[in-house]
KOLDONU-204851 format. One record per residue: x, y, z of N, C-alpha, C in turn; residue in three letters. Coordinates in nm, 3 decimals. Example, Ala and Ser with C-alpha at 12.3 -4.5 7.8 and 13.67 -1.06 7.14 Angstrom:
BEGIN
     n_x     n_y     n_z    ca_x    ca_y    ca_z     c_x     c_y     c_z  aa
   1.319  -0.569   0.780   1.230  -0.450   0.780   1.320  -0.330   0.780 ala
   1.285  -0.225   0.708   1.367  -0.106   0.714   1.290   0.003   0.787 ser
% end
This chain:
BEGIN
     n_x     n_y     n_z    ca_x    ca_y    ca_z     c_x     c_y     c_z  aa
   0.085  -0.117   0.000   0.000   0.000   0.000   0.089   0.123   0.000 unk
   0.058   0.219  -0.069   0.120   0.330  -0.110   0.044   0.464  -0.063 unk
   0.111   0.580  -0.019   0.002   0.707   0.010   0.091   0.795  -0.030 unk
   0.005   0.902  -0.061  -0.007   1.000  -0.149  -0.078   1.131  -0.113 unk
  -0.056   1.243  -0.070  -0.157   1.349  -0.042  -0.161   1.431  -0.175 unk
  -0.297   1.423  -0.195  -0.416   1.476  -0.323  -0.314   1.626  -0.371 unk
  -0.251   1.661  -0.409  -0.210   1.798  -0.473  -0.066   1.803  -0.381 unk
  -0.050   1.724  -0.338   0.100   1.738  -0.334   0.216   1.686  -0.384 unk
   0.348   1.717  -0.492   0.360   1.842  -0.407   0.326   1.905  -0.519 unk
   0.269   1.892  -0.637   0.130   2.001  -0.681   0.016   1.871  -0.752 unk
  -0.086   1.987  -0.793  -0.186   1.931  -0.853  -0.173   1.855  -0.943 unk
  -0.111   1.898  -1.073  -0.032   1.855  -1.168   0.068   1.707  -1.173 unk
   0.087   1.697  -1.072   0.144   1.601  -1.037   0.096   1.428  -0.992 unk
  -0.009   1.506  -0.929  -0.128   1.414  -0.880  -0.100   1.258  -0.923 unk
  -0.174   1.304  -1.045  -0.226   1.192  -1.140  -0.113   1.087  -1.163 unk
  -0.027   1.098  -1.230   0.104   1.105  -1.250   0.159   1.032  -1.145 unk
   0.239   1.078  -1.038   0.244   0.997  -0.922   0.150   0.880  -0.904 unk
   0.029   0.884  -0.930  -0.069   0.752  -0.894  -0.028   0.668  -0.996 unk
  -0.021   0.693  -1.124   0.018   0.652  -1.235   0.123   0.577  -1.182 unk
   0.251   0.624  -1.159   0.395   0.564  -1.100   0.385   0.456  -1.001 unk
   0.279   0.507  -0.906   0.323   0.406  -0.808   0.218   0.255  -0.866 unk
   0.123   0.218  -0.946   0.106   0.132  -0.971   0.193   0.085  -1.010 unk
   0.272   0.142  -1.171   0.343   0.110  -1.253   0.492   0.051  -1.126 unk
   0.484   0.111  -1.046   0.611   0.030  -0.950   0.547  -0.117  -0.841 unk
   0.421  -0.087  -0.866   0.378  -0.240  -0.826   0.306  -0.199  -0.687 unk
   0.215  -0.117  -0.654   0.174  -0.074  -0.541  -0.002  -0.179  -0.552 unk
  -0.027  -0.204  -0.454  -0.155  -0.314  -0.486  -0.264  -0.188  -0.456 unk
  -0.221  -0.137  -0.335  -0.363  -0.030  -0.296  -0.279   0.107  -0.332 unk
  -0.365   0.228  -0.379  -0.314   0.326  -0.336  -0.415   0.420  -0.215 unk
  -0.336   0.496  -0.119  -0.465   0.570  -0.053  -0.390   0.696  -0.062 unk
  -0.484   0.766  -0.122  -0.501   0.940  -0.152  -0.545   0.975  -0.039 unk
  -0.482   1.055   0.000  -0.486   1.157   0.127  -0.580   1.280   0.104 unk
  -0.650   1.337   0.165  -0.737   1.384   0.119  -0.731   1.504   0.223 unk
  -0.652   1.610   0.168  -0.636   1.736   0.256  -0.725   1.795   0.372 unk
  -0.663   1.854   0.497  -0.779   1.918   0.562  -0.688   2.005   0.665 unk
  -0.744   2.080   0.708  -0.672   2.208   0.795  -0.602   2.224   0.896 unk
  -0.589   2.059   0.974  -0.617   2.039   1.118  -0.550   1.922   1.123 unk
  -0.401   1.876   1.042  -0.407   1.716   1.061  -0.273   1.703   1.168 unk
  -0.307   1.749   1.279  -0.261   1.733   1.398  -0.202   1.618   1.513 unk
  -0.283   1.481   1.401  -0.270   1.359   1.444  -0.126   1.291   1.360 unk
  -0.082   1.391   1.260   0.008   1.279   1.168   0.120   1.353   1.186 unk
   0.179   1.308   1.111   0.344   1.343   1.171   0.350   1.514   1.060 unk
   0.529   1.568   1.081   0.508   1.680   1.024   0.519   1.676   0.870 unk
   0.568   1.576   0.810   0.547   1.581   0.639   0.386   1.532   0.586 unk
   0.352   1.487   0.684   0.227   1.477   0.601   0.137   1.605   0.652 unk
   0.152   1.687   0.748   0.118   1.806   0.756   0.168   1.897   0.666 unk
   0.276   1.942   0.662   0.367   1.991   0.528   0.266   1.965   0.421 unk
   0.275   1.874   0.354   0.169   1.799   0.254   0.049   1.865   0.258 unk
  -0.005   1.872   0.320  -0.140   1.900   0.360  -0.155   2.033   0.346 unk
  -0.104   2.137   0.423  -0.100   2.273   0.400  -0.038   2.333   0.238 unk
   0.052   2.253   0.196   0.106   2.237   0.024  -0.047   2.252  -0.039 unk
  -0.110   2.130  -0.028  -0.243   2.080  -0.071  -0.318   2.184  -0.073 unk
  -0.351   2.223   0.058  -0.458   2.334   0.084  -0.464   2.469  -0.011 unk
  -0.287   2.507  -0.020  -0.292   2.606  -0.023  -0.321   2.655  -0.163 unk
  -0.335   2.516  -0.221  -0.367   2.492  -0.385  -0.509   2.477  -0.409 unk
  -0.586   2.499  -0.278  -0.738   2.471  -0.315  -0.798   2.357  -0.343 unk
  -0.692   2.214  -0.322  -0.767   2.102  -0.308  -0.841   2.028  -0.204 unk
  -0.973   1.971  -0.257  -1.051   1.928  -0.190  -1.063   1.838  -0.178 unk
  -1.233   1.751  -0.140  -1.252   1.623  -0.166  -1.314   1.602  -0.302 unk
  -1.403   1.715  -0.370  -1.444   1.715  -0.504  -1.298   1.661  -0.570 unk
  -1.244   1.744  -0.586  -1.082   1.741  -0.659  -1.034   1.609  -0.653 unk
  -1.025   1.559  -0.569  -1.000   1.399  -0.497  -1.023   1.304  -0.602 unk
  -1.150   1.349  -0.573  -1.270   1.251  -0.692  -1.216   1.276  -0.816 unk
  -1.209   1.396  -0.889  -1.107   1.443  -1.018  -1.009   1.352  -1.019 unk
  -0.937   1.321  -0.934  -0.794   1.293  -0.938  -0.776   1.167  -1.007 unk
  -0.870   1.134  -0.916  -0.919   0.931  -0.928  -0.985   0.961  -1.083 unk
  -1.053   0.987  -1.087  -1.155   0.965  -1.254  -1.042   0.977  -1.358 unk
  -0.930   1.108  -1.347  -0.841   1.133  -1.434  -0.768   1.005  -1.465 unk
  -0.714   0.970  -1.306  -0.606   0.818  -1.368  -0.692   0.736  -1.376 unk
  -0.803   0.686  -1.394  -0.891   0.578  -1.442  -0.929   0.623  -1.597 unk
  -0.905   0.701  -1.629  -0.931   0.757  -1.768  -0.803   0.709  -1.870 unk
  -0.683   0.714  -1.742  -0.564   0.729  -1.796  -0.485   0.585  -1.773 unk
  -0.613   0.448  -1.722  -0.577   0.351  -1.731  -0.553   0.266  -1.573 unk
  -0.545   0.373  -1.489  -0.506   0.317  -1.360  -0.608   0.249  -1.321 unk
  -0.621   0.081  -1.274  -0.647  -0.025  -1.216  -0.677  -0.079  -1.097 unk
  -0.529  -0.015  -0.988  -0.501  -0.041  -0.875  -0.620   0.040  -0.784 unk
  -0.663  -0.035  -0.691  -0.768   0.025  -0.576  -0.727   0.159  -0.530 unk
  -0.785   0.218  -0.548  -0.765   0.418  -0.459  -0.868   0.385  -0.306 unk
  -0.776   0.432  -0.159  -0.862   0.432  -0.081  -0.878   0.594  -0.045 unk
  -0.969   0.621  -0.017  -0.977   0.804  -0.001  -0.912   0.792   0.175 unk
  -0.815   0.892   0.219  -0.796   0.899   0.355  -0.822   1.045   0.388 unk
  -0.867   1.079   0.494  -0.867   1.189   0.532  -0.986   1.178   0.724 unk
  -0.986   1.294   0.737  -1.109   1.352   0.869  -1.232   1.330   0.815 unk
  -1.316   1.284   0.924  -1.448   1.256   0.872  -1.538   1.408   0.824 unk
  -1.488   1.494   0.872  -1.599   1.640   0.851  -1.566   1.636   0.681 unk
  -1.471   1.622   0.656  -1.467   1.720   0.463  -1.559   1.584   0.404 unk
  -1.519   1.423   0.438  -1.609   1.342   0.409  -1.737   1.380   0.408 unk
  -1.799   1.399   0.546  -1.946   1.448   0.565  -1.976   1.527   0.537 unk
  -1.918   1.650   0.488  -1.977   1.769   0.417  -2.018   1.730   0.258 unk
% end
């Protein structure tokens, strides 16, 4: 299993990276799914996160991300990770 935060370290990149890490043999990937407050994880995936933010990605975007590399062939399972509030909103 492989992770990844959604627009880091840009948007552009996203896809691409998901792309890679199948192509290197990853079975799951889980997309990190930005939020304001991630206080529980260590400091690069905070880093990450505020990167993310500051690019305006969301959980809509998320969903973009995934449809793009499924467009673009990707296979491997995407798990969405993130705080339950941006989920429930």
């Amino acid at each position: 299993m492989t992770f990844l935060t959604a627009g880091f370290p840009s948007i552009d990149a996203t896809v691409p990276l998901m792309l890679a890490m199948e192509a290197g043999g990853a079975d799951v990937i889980e997309l990190g799914v930005p939020f304001t407050d991630p206080l529980a994880d260590g400091k690069a995936i905070q880093d990450a996160n505020n990167i993310a933010i500051e690019q305006d990605v969301d959980y809509t975007m998320c969903l973009k991300f995934v449809s793009e590399a499924r467009k673009q062939g990707l296979k491997t399972p995407v798990i969405l990770m993130g705080e339950l509030a941006p989920f429930h909103r």
